[in-house]
C-alpha positions in Angstrom: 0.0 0.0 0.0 1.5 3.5 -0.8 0.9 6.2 1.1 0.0 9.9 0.0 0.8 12.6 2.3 -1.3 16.0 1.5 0.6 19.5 0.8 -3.1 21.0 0.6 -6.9 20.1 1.3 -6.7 17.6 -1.5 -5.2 15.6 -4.1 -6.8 15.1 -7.6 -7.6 12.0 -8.4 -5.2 11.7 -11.4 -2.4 13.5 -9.4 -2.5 11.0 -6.8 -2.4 7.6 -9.5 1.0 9.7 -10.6 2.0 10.6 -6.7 2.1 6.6 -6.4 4.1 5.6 -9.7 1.0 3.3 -10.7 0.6 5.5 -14.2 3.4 7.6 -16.1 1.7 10.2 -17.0 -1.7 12.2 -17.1 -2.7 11.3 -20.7 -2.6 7.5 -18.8 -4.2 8.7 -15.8 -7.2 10.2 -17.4 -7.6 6.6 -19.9 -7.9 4.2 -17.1 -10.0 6.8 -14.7 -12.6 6.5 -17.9 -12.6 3.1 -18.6 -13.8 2.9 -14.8 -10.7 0.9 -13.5 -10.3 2.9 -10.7 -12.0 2.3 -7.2 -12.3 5.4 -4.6 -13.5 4.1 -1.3 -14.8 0.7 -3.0 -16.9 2.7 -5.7 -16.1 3.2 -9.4 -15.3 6.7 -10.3 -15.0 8.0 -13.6 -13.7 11.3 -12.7 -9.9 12.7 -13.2 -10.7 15.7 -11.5 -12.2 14.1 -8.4 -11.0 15.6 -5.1 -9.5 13.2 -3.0 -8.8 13.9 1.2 -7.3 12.6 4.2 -8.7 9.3 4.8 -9.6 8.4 1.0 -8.7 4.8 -0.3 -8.2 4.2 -4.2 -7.7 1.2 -5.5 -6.2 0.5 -9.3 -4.7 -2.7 -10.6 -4.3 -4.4 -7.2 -3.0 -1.5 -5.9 -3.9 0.5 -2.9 -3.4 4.1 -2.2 -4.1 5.9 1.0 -4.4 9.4 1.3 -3.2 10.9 4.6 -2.8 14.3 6.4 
């Protein structure tokens, strides 16, 4: 499990899967976001842009992320 420490209030949703090394690069980011391979807290999301906080859990090819203070 990797662990992503905020500088702000949040971390984008495609930030984060390049914060963790599990994509190389936005254009990446954004194609498996939309073909709905990414979890966030156990549910699908579709969204690049989604604003992820402390305490958030996403979840991409066996992967787990977790999004701390």
């Amino acid at each position: 499990m990797a662990t992503i420490r905020l500088r702000d209030e949040y971390i984008k949703l495609g930030q984060a899967l390049k914060a963790a090394g599990l994509v190389e690069s936005g254009v990446e980011a954004k194609e498996v976001i939309q073909e709905g391979l990414v979890l966030v807290n156990g549910e699908t999301d579709t969204r690049r842009g989604r604003k992820l906080y402390a305490g958030d859990i996403v979840i991409f090819d066996g992967e787990e992320i977790r999004i701390a203070d």
